[in-house]
N, C-alpha and C positions, 0 to 999 in steps of 0.2 A: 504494500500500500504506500508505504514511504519513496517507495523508487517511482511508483506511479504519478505521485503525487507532484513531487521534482521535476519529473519531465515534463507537467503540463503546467506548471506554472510562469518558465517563460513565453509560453504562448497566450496565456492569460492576460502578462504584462502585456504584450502587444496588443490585445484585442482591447485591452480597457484604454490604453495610447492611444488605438485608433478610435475610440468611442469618445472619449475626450476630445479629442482634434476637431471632431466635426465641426463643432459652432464655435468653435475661437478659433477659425484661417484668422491668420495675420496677415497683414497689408503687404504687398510686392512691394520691393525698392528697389530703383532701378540705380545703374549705376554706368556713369560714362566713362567709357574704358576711352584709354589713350592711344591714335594710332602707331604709337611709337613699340606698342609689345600687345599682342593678341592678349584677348580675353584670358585664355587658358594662363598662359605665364602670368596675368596679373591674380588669379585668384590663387595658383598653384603657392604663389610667391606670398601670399599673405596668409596662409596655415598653420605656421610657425606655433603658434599657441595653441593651439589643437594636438600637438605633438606630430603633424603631417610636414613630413618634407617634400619640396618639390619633385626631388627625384620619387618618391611613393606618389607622390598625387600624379605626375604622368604616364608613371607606369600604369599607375587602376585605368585612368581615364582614356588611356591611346592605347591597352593592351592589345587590340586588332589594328592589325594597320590599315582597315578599311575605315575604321572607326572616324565621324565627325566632331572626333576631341580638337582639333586646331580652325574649324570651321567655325566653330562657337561664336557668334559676334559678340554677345554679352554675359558680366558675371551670371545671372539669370538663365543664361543658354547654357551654362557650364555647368549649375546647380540642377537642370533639368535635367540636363546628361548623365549628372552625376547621378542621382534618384533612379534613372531607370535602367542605367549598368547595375547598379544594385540589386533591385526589384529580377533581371536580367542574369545575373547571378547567382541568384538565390535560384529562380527555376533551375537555370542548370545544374548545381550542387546539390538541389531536392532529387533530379532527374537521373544524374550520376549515382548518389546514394544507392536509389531504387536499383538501377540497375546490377549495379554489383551486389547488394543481397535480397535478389530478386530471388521469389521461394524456391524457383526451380535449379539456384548455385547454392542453395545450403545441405549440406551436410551433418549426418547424424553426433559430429565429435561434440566433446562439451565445448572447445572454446569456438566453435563454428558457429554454434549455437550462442552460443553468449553476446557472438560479433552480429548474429543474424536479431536477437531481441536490441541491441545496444540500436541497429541500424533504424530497426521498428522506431523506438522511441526517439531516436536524429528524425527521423522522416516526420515525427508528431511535432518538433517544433520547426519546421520547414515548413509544415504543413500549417501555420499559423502566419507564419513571416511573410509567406509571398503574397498573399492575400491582402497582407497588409502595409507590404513595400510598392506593392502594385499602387492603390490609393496613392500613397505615399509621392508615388511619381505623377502621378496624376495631378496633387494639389500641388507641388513645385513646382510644375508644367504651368500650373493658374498663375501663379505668381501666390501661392498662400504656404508657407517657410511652418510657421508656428509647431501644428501636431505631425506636419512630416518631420519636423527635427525630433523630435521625441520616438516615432516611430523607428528610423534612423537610428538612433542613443540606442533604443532596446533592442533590435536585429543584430548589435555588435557581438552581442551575447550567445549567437542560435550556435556560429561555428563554434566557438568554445565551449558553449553546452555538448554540444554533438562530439566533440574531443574527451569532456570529462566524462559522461556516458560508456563510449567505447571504451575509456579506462585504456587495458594492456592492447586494446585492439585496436586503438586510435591509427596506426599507422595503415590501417588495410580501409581506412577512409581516401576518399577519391579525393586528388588533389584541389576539385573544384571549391570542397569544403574550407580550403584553405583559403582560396583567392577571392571566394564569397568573403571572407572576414576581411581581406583587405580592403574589400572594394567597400565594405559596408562601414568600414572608418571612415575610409577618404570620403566616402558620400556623406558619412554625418558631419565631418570637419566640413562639407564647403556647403552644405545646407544651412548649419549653423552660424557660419561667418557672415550668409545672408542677411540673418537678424541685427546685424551689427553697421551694419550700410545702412 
């Protein structure tokens, strides 16, 4: 009951985040970027207090090199981007999970088994997140910062949870779990700096 109970509580946080957020969007602020350094180098470069450096904020945000991270004309455009690589990432880290212990790759051993429940309950808080990072990009996309930052702050938590979880078997997690947790920083450090414009 106690392990039950763990696993579903950060998804709970999310879901009361996102229930909160509705009626207090915060106002968009816009912000005149200078032609002299793209949007992207002007937000990457002001994260510093968030503990994000520019080399991590370009890596999250241009990780494809198809990606329209230097197309960005405004902070606002970067903040959008940022929200739905996240949102973006979480699918695929949900999707990657699933696949690798998917019922028909588990095995009768105990620690198969262990890695195959550990996965179950990764997937229960993924299964809270994307629903909720999805909005999340949706009201940054509006121009409304407020309860996507908060949703954001708590999705930092899903990769880590899904690590403590698997315990000894954290390492046969799909690398995506990983680079979800980066992206879901960098996205709450520049959603965040939003509010501050």
């Amino acid at each position: 009951m106690a392990a039950g109970s763990s696993s579903c509580s950060p998804v709970l946080l999310l879901l009361l985040f996102l229930a909160s957020a509705g009626a207090g969007a915060g106002e968009a602020s816009t912000t005149s970027t200078s032609t002299s350094a793209p949007a992207l180098d002007q937000v990457c470069g002001r994260l510093g207090s968030y503990y994000v450096t520019p080399s991590l904020c370009f890596s999250a945000l241009c990780a494809d090199a198809s990606s329209p991270c230097r197309a960005a004309r405004d902070a606002p455009a970067v903040a959008a981007l940022a929200a739905r690589l996240a949102a973006d990432n979480a699918t695929a880290a949900r999707d990657s999970i699933e696949a690798v212990f998917s019922p028909s790759s588990s095995t009768s051993s105990s620690p198969a088994a262990a890695a195959a429940a550990a996965a179950r309950s990764c997937l229960q808080l993924y299964a809270g997140a994307v629903p909720a990072l999805r909005w999340a990009a949706r009201a940054v996309a509006a121009g409304r910062y407020r309860g996507a930052r908060e949703v954001l702050q708590a999705a930092q938590y899903v990769a880590a949870g899904c690590d403590g979880i698997a315990g000894d078997a954290a390492a046969a997690l799909p690398r995506e779990n990983d680079g979800f947790a980066d992206m879901a920083f960098v996205a709450h450090a520049v959603v965040a700096s939003m509010s501050t414009d």
